[in-house]
C-alpha positions as CSV (number, residue, x, y, z in Angstrom):
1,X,0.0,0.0,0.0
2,X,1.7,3.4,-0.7
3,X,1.0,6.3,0.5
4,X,-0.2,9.5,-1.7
5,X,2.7,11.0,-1.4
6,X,4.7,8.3,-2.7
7,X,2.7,7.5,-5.4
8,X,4.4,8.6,-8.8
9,X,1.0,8.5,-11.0
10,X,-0.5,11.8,-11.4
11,X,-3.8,11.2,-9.7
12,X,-7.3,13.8,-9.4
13,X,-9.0,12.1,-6.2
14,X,-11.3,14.7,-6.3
15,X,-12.2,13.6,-10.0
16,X,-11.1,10.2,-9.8
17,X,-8.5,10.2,-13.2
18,X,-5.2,8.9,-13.1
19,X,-2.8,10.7,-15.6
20,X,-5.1,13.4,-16.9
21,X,-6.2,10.2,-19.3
22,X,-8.1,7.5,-16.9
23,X,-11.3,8.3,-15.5
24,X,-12.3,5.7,-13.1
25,X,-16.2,5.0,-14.2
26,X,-18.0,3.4,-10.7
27,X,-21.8,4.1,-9.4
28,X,-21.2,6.5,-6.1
29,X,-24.7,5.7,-5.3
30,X,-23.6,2.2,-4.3
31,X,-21.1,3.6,-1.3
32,X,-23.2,4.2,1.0
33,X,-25.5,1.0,0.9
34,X,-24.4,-1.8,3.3
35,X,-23.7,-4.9,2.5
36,X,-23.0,-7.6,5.1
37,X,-20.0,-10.3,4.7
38,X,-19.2,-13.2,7.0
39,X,-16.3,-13.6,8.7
40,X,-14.8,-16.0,10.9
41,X,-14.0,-14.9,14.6
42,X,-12.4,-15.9,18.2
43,X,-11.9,-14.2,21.6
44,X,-8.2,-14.5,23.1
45,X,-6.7,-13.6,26.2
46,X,-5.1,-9.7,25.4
47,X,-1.3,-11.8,26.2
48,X,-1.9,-13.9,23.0
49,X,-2.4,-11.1,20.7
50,X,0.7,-10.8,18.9
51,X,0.3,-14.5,18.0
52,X,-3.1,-14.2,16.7
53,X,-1.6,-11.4,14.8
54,X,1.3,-13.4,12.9
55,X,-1.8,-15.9,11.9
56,X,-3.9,-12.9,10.9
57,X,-1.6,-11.8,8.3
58,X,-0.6,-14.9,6.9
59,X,-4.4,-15.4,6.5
60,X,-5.3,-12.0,4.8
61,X,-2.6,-12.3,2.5
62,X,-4.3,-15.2,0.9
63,X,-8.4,-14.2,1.2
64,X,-9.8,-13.1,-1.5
65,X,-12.4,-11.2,0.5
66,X,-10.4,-7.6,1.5
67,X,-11.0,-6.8,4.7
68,X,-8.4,-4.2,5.5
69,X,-11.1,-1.8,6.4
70,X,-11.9,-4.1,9.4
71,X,-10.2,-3.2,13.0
72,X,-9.4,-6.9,13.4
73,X,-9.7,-6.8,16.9
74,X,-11.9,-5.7,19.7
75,X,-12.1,-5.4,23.5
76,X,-15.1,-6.5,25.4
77,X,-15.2,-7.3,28.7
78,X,-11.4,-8.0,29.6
79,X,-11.2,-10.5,26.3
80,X,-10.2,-10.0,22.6
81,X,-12.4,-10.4,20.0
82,X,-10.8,-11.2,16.6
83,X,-11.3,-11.2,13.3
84,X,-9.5,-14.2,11.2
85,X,-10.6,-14.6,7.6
86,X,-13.9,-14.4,5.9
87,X,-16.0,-17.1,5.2
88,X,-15.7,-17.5,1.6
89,X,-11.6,-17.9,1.7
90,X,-11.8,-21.0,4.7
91,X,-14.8,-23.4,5.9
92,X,-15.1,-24.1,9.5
93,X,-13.0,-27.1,9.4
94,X,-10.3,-25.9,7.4
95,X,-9.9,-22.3,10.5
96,X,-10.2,-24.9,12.9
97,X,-7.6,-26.7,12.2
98,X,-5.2,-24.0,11.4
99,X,-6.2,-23.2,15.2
100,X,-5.2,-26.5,16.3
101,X,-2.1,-25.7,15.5
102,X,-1.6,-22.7,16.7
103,X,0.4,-22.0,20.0
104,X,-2.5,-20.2,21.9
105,X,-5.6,-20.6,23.2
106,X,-9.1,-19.5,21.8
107,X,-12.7,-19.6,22.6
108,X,-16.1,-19.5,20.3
109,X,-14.5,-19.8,16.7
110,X,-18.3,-18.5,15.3
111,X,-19.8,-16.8,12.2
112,X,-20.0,-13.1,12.0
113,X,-21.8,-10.5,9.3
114,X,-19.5,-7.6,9.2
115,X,-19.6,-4.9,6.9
116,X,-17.9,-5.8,3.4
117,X,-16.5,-2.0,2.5
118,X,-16.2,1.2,4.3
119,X,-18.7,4.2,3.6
120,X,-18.0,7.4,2.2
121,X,-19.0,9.3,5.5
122,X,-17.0,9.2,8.5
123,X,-20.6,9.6,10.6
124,X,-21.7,6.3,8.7
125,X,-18.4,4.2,9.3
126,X,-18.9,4.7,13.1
127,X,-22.8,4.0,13.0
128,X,-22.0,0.6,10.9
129,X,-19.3,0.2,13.7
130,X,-21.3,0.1,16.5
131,X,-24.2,-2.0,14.9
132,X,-21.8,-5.1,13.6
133,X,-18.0,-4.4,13.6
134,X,-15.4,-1.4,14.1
135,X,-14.1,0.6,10.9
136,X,-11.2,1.9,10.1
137,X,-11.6,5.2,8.9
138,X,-9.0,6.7,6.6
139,X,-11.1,9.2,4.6
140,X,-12.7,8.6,1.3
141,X,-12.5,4.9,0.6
142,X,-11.7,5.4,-3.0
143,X,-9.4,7.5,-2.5
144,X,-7.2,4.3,-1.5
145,X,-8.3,2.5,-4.7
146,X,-7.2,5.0,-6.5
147,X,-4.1,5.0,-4.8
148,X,-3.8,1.6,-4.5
149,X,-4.5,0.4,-8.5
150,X,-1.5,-0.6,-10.6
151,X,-1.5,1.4,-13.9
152,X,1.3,1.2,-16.6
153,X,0.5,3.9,-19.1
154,X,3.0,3.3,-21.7
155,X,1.7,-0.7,-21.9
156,X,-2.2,0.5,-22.0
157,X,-1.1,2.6,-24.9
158,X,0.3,-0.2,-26.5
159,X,-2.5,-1.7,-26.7
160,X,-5.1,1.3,-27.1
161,X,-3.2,2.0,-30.3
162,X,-3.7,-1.8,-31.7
163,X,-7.8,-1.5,-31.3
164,X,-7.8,2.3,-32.4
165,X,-5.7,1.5,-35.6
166,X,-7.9,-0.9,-36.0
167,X,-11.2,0.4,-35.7
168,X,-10.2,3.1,-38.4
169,X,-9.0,1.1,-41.0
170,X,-12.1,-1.1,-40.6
171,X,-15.3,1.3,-41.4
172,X,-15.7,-1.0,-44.5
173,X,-15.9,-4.3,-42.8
174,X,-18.9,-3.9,-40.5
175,X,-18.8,-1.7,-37.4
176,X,-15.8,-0.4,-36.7
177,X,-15.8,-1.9,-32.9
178,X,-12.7,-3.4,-31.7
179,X,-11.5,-5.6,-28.5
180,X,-8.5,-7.1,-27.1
181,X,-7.7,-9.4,-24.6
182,X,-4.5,-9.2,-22.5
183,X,-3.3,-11.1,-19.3
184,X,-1.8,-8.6,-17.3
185,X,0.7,-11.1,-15.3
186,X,3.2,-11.1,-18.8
187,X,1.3,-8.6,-20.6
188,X,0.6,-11.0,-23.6
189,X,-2.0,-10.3,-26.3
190,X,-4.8,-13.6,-25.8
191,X,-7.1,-12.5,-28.5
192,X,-8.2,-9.5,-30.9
193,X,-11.1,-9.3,-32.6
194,X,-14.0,-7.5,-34.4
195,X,-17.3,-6.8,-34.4
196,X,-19.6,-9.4,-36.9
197,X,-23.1,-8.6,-36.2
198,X,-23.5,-7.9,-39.6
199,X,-23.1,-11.6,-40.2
200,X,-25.1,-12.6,-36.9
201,X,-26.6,-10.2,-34.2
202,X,-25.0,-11.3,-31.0
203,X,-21.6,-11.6,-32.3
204,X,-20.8,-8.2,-30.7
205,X,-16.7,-7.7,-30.9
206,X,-16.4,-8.7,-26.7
207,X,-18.5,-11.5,-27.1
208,X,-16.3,-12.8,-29.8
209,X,-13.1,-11.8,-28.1
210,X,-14.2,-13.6,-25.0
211,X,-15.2,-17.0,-26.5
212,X,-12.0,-16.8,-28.7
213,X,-9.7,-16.9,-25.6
214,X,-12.3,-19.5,-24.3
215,X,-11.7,-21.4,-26.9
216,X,-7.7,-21.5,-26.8
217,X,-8.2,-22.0,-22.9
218,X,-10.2,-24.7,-22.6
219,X,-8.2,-26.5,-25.5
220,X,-4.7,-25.5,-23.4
221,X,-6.0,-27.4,-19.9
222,X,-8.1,-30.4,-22.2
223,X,-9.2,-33.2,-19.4
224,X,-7.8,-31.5,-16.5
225,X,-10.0,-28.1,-16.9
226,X,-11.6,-27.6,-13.4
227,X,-15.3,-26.1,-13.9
228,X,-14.5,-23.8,-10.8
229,X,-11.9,-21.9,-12.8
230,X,-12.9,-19.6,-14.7
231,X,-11.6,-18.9,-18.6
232,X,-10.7,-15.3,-18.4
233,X,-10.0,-14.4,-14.9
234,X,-8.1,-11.6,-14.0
235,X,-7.4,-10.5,-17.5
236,X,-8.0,-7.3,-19.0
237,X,-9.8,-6.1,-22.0
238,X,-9.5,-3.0,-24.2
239,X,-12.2,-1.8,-26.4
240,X,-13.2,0.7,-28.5
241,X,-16.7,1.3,-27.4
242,X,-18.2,0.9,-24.6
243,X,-20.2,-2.4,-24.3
244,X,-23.6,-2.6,-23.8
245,X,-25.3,-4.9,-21.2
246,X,-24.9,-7.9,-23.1
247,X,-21.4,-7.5,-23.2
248,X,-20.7,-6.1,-19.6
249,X,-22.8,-9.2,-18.3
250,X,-20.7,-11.6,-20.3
251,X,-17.7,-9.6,-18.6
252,X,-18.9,-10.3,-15.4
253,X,-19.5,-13.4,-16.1
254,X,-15.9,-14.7,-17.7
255,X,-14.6,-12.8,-14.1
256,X,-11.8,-10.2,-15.8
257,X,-10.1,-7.8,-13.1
258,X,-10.3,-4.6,-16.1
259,X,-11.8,-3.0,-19.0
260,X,-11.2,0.2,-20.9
261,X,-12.8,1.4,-23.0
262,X,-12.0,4.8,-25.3
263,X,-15.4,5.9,-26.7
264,X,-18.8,6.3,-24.3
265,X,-22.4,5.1,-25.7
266,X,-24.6,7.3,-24.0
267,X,-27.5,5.9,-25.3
268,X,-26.9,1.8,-25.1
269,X,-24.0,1.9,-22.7
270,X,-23.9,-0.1,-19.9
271,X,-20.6,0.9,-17.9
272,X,-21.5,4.7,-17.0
273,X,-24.0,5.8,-14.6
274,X,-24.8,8.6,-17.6
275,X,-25.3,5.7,-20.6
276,X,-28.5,3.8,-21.5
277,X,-30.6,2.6,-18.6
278,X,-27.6,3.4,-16.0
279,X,-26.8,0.0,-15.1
280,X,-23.3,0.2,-14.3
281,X,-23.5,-3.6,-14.0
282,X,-19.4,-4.1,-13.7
283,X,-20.1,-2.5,-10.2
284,X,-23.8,-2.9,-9.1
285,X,-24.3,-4.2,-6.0
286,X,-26.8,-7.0,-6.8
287,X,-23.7,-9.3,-8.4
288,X,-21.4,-11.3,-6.7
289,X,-18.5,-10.2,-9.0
290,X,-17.1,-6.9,-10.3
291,X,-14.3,-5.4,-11.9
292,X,-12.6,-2.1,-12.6
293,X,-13.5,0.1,-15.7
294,X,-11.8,3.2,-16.8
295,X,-12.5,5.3,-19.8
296,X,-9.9,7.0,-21.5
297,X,-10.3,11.0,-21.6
298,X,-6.9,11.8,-23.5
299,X,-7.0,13.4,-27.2
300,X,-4.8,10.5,-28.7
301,X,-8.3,8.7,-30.1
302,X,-10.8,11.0,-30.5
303,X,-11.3,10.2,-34.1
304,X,-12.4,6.8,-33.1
305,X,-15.8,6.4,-35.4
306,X,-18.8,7.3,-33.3
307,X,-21.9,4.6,-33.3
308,X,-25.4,6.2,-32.7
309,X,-27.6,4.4,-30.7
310,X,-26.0,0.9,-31.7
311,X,-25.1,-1.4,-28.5
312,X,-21.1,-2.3,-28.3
């Protein structure tokens, strides 16, 4: 985690874009509404606190639920009560027996709700606090995304140029909508493709990209594919328009970590809290996954064919 000071990207908190280029598109109106999470807790004598702490962290480095906005413990009545891991990243039987080899002693390993982010208000942190489980307040909570989020603008270039170049040069071969697929852990190219609705109407240029770099996955693992693992997870896709809720649902869906997009679709988009119905379904709070999506403001594509009132 580094501190805003430290950080060398140029960053507007206060506008949420990175590099006068990224603008970080999420629904604000979701901040503020709670939603629960359940974690697994203990109470421990205050002397074995610095051992429950070594376990904590090699726990949290390894869950794939964040809960760094959670004060992991709590005093009541002369015992600590502690936070471990959430639910989702260890069953009951798997904490246990981490326990049982642990060098201390515990009582009432038990199910908690807690809440799963911190709010935008300081007033709201403490009220949720009081109710289920104490916050750590450090000011907006975006701001630390923001800070926190791993950007490389000369490689997102690379990249933003393949799709632009692209979607110029193909105005005569159907819409000019283009999409990539990268893995971000060696920055290689999975897939690039276009859009082919002119040939059939759900063969929108994500759509294709994604069951492209199915495709080449699920021939790459063959009889040892494990349904629980999903075909484009983590990865991050670049487009020239941004999709609409087909597309963003098919995003959620395949589980990618990313998308950016360079041109908005106010009318069918489904990524801005401005476009079409105002879905924003990479970040509504009604779906179990999400991912980040960022829309890029610079002047380097701006000639980037514009599509009225046709969904990406």
């Amino acid at each position: 985690m580094v501190k805003k000071k430290q950080n060398k990207l140029k960053i507007d908190y206060e506008k949420c874009i990175i590099e006068d280029r990224l603008l970080q598109i999420k629904n604000q109106a979701y901040v503020n509404d709670l939603k629960l999470v359940k974690v697994w807790t203990i109470e421990i004598s205050p002397k074995d606190s610095p051992k429950v702490l070594v376990l904590v962290r090699q726990l949290s480095s390894q869950d794939p639920v964040s809960l760094v906005h959670l004060k992991r413990i709590q005093p009541i009545d002369g015992m600590l009560h502690v936070v471990l891991c959430s639910t989702e990243w260890l069953e009951e039987s798997q904490i246990a027996l981490k326990l049982s080899n642990m060098d201390f002693n515990y009582n009432n390993l038990c199910m908690k709700l807690v809440p799963g982010h911190c709010p935008g208000t300081k007033e709201l942190s403490q009220d949720w606090g009081k109710k289920y489980w104490p916050l750590v307040w450090k000011g907006n909570p975006n701001d630390q995304i923001l800070n926190d989020v791993k950007i490389d603008i000369s490689l997102i270039k690379n990249h933003l140029d393949l799709i632009h170049s692209l979607s110029v040069d193909s105005t005569k071969q159907g819409l000019p909508i283009i999409t990539c697929i990268v893995d971000p852990l060696n920055n290689q190219l999975l897939a690039t493709t276009r859009d082919l609705r002119h040939i059939h109407p759900l063969k929108h240029s994500i759509m294709q990209c994604i069951e492209t770099v199915s495709q080449d996955e699920q021939r790459k693992r063959g009889e040892d594919s494990n349904s629980q693992h999903y075909l484009c997870y983590g990865y991050h896709v670049y487009t020239t328009h941004e999709p609409c809720s087909m597309c963003a649902m098919a995003l959620i869906h395949s589980r990618v970590s990313r998308l950016i997009y360079l041109k908005s679709m106010p009318s069918t988009g489904a990524s801005k809290p401005s476009s079409g119905e105002g879905y924003t379904i990479h970040d509504h709070k009604l779906l179990n996954s999400r991912f980040e999506v960022w829309e890029w403001t610079g002047d380097e594509y701006k000639d980037v064919p514009g599509l009225k009132d046709i969904n990406a």
